[in-house]
C-alpha positions in Angstrom: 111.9 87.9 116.9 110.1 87.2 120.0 106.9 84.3 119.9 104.9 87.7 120.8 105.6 89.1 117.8 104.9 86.0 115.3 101.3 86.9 114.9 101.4 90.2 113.0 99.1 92.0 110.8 99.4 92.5 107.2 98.9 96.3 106.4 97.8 98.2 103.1 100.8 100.0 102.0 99.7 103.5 101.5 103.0 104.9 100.7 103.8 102.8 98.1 106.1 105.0 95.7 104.3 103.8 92.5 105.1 105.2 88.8 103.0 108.5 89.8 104.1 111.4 90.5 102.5 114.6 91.7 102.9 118.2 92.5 102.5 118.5 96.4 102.1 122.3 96.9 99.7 122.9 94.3 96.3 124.3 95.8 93.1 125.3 94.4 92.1 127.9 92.2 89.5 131.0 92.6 86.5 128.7 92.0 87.5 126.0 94.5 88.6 123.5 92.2 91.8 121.9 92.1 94.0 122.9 90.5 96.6 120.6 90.1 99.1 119.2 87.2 98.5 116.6 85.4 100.3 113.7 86.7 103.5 112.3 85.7 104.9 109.4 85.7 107.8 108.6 87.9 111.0 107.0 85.9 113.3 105.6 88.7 116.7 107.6 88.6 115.0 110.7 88.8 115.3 113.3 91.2 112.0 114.9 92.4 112.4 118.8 93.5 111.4 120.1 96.6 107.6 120.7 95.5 107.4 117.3 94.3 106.5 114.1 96.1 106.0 109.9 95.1 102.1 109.0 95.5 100.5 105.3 95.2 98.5 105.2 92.4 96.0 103.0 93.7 94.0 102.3 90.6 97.0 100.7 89.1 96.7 97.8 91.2 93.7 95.1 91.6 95.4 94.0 95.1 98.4 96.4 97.3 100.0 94.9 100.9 102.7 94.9 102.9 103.6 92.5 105.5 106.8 92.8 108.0 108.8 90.1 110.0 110.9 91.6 112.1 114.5 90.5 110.1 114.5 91.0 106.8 113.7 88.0 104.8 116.3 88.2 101.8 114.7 84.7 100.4 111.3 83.2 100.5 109.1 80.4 98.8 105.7 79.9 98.0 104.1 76.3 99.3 101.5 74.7 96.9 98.4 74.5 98.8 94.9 72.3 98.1 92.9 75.6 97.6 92.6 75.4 94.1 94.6 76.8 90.9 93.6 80.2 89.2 92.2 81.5 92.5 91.3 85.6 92.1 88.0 85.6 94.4 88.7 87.8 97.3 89.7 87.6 99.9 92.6 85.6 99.0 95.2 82.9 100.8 98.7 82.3 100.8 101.2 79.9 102.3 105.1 80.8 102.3 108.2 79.9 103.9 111.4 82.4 103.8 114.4 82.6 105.8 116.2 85.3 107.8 119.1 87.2 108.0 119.5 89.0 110.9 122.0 90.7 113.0 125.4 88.3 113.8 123.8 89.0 117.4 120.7 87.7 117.2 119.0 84.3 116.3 117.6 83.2 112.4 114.7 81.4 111.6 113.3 79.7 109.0 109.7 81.3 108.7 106.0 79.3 108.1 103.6 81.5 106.7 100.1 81.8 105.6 98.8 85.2 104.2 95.0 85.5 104.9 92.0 87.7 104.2 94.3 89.3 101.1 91.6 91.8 100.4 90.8 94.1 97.2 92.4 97.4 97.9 90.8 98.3 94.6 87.2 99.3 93.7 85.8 97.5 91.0 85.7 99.4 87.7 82.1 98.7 86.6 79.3 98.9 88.7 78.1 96.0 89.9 74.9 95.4 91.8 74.9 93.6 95.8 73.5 90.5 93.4 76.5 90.3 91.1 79.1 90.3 94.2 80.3 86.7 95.1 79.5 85.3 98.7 82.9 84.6 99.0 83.7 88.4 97.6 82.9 91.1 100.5 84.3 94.4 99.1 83.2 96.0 102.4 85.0 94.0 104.7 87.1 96.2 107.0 89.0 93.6 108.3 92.8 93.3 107.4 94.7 90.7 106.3 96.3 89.0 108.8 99.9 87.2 108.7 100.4 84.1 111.0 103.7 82.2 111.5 105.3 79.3 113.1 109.6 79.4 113.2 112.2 76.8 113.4 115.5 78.0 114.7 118.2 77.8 111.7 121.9 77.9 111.8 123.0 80.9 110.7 121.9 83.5 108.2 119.4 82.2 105.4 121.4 82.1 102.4 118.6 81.3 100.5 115.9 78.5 100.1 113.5 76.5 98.2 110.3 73.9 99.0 108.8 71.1 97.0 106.1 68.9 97.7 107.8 65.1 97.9 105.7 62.2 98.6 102.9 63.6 101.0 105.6 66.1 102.9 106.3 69.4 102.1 110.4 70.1 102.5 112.2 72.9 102.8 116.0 73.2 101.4 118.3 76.1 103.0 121.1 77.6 102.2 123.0 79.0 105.8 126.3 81.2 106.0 128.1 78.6 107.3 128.4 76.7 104.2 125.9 74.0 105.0 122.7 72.7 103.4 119.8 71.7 105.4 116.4 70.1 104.6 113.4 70.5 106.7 110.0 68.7 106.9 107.5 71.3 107.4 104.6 69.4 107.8 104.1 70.1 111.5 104.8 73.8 110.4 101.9 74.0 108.6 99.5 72.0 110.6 100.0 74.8 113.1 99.3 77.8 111.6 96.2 76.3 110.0 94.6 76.0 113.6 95.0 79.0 116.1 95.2 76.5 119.1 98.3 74.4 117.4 99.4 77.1 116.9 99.7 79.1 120.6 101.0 75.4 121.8 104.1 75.8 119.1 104.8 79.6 120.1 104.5 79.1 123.7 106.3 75.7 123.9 109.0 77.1 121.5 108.9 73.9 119.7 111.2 75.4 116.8 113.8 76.0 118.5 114.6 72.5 119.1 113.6 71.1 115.4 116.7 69.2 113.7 117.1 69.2 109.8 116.2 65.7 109.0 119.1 66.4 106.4 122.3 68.1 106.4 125.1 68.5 103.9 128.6 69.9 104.8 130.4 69.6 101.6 130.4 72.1 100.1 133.9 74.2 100.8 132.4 78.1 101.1 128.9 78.9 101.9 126.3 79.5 98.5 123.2 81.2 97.2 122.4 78.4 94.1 119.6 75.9 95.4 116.9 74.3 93.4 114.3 71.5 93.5 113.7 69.3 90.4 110.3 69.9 89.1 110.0 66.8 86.8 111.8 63.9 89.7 110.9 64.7 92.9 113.2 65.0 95.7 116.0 65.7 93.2 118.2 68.8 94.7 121.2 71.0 93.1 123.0 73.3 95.0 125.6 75.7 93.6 128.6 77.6 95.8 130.4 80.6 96.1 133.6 78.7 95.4 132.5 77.2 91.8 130.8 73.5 92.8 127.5 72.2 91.9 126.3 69.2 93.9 123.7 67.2 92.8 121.3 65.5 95.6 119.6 62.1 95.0 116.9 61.2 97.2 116.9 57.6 98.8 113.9 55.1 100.3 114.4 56.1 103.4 113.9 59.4 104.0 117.4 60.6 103.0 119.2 61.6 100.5 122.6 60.7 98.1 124.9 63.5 97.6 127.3 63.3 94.3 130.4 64.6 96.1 132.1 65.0 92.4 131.2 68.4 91.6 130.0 69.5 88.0 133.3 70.9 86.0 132.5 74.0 84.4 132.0 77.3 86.0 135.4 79.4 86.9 133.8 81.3 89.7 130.9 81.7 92.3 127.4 79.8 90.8 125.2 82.1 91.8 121.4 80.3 90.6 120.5 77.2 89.6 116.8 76.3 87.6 115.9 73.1 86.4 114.5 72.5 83.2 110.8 72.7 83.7 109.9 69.9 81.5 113.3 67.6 81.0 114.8 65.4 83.9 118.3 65.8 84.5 118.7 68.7 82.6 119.5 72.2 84.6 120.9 75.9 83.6 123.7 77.4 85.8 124.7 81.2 86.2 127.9 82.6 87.9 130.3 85.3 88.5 132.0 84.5 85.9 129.6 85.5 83.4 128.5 82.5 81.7 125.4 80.8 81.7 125.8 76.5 81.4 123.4 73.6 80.5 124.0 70.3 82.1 122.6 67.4 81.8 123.5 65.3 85.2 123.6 61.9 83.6 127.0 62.4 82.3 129.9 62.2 84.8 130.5 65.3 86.5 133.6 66.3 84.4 131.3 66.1 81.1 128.1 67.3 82.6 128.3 70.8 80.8 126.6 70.5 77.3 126.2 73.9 76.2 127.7 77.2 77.5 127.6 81.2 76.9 130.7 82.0 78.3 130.0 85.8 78.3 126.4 85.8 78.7 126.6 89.5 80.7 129.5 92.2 80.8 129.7 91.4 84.8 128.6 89.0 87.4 125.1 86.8 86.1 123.1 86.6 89.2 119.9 85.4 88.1 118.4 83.0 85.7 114.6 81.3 85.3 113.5 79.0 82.9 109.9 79.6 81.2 107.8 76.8 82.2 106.3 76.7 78.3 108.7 77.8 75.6 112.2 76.9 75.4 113.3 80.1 76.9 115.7 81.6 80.2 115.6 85.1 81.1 119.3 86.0 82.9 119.9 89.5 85.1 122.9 90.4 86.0 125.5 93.0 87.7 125.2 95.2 84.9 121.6 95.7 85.3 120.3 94.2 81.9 117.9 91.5 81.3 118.7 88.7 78.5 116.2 86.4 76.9 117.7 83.1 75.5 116.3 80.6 73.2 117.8 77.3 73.7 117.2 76.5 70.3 119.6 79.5 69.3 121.8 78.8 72.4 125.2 78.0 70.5 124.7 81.0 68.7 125.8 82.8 71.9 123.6 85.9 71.0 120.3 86.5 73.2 117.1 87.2 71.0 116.6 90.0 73.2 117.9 92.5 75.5 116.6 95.0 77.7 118.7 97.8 79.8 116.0 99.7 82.3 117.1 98.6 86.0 119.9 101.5 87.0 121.3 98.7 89.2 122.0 95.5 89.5 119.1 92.5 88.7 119.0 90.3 91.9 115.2 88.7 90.9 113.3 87.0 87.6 110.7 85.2 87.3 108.5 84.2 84.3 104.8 84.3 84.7 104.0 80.7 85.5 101.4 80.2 82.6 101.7 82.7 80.1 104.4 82.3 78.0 105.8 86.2 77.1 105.0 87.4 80.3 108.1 87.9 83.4 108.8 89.9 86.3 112.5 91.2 87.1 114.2 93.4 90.4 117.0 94.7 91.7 119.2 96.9 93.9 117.4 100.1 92.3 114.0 99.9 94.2 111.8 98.4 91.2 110.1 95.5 90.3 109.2 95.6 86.4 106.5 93.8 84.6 107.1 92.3 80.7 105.1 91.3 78.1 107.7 90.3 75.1 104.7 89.8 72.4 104.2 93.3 72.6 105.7 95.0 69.4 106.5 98.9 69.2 103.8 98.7 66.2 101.4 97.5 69.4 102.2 100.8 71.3 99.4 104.5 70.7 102.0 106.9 70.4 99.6 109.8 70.1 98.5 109.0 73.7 102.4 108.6 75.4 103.4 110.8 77.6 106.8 112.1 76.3 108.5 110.6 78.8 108.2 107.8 78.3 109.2 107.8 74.7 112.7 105.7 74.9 111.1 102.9 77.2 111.1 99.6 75.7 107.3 98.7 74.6 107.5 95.7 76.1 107.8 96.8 80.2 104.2 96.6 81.1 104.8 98.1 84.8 106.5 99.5 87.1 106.3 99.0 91.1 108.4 100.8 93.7 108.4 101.1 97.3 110.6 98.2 98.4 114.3 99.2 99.4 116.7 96.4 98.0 115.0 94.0 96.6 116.2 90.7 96.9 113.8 88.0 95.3 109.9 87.9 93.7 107.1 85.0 92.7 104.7 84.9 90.6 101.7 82.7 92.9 101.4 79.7 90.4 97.7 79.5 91.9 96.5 83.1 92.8 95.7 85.0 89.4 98.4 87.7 88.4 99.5 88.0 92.1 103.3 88.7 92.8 105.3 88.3 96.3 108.2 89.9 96.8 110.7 90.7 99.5 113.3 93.1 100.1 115.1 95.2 102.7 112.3 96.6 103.9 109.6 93.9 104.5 106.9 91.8 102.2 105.0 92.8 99.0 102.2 91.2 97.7 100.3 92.5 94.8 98.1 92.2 91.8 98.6 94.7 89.0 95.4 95.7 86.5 98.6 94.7 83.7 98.7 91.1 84.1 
């Protein structure tokens, strides 16, 4: 991507194939009105005829964009920012940094975003006088949302990455296809992007294309997708490999950090994620190829890290875990394209308190809902991105008003959202209200459901 192109605009996605479907050639009748089918929802898997097309719903969602960088961005972050927590005034603002994977030919970056002017692409339900409308909150304002970006020339295809806010910097960890680790200081990053003149000077100068990592780790033997940042000791890293080695990082005084090169014994296989426990230092879950999902608690010496294990937590590969930041749950997707709940207080039991097969394809993304306990996200390699609420009961659920269709769906998916082409990884915004990035294949989502 050129500097010319790392100002771009963030467009409404009009096209977005929803979970609406409806009849394309139907016309109107004698008296003029329409006269069109009810509309159906869309179940991913199947096929539409040749009268039949995808449509938006756009009264399904509170907030709908897209955003495109050029490369597709198979891994992304979202940076904390001093805005304020449970933001949903529009027009809304958000910082992000993702990593690229581009052609063998051509060079990657890590990516410094900020999201800005996120407008309502909804109309507001009740009627609400010019009096009752925010300052802040101009449902007129034609102006799009505009994406602006600063880069730092990486090494190789993004593998994958994560940020944390340590000490008064904010640092980026990245996984490259050439097997290393690097960690970035992204202060300047941001500094830029936040001030249109910083900004040009960055572009024009092409100051990231001589930025260093102010850390680098080559020890690992193959390259990896399993990073994460330790929520409850700052500046604590673990990083997982597509050989079978989980590293821990320590950070030091001086800016650096201590890498344990005596890799946790446990997995068989590729370690394909890696979360933290959200609450307990030292303690993180593991997922790999070979289909188990471990607890470890990095105290113990590396050979007896491992304290609990499912050894066949999936029928195939476990590519995905996330660990709810309030109840003593992790939700795991895998290869076979089902979704696992575990409670750790059941974990020996090796039997997950519930299971859900929807996703045709394989799970490559889950998330929990940052604050509310029963609610997740999960997405894969069949196009969809699928909203949960686990304290919904089948009891909950108005049969008389389902559409037959929809009859064998589990009560609990909330949602469905289509539109992306492989979808590689989603967040829930910890400080935007019900807002969900997500990136894939075919560019940038970001989006607000009337579900959550």
């Amino acid at each position: 991507m050129s500097d010319a192109d790392e100002q771009m605009e963030v467009v409404e996605d009009q096209n977005i194939e929803d979970a609406v479907l409806e009849n394309a050639s139907d016309g109107e009748n004698e008296e003029g009105t329409e006269n069109k089918d009810k509309a159906q929802v869309y179940l991913p898997g199947r096929k539409l005829s040749e009268d039949e097309e995808l449509v938006c719903d756009e009264s399904a969602y509170i907030m709908l964009h897209q955003a495109h960088t050029g490369a597709p961005c198979l891994s992304f972050d979202i940076i904390a920012d001093p805005l304020g927590e449970d933001r949903e005034v529009f027009p809304l603002t958000s910082y992000l940094v993702a990593g690229t994977q581009a052609a063998r030919t051509h060079v990657n970056n890590v990516i410094v975003m900020k999201m800005s002017n996120l407008t309502r692409t909804s109309k507001e339900n009740d009627e609400e006088s010019d009096e009752e409308l925010s300052d802040d909150e101009d449902v007129g304002d034609e102006k799009s949302p505009v994406l602006s970006c600063v880069m730092i020339k990486h090494p190789g295809c993004v593998n994958r990455l994560r940020v944390t806010t340590f000490g008064t910097s904010q640092f980026v960890a990245s996984w490259s296809e050439m097997g290393r680790v690097h960690i970035y200081n992204i202060n300047e990053q941001l500094a830029a992007i936040d001030d249109s003149k910083a900004r040009k000077t960055y572009q024009q100068n092409k100051v990231g294309d001589g930025i260093k990592p102010d850390y680098t780790f080559s020890g690992h033997q193959k390259e990896g997708f399993a990073i994460d940042w330790c929520p409850t000791t700052r500046g604590m890293l673990a990083t997982g490999d597509c050989r079978r080695d989980i590293h821990i990082w320590r950070p030091n005084d001086n800016g650096s950090w201590n890498v344990d090169q005596r890799p946790l014994v446990g997995h068989t296989d590729s370690v394909e994620d890696i979360q933290w426990s959200p609450n307990e230092a030292n303690v993180l879950a593991s997922c790999s190829v070979d289909k188990s999902i471990r607890i470890w608690d990095c105290r113990a010496a590396p050979s007896k890290a491992c304290m609990l294990t499912v050894e066949k937590a999936h029928e195939s590969d476990v590519n995905v875990i996330s660990w709810n930041r309030n109840e003593p749950l992790i939700a795991s997707g895998g290869d076979d394209g089902v979704l696992q709940i575990w409670d750790l207080r059941q974990f020996q039991s090796k039997t997950p308190v519930a299971t859900f097969k929807h996703h045709t394809d394989h799970i490559t993304t889950v998330e929990w809902h940052p604050k509310e306990s029963t609610i997740l996200a999960s997405g894969g390699d069949d196009d969809q991105i699928a909203l949960w609420d686990l304290s919904v009961e089948k009891d909950d659920v108005d049969d008389a008003n389902d559409d037959p269709s929809l009859k064998d769906l589990p009560p609990q998916l909330l949602f469905i959202h289509q539109g992306q082409k492989e979808i590689k990884e989603l967040h829930w915004h910890p400080q935007l209200k019900g807002v969900i990035l997500s990136t894939a294949h075919s560019g940038f989502n970001i989006f607000r459901t009337i579900s959550v």
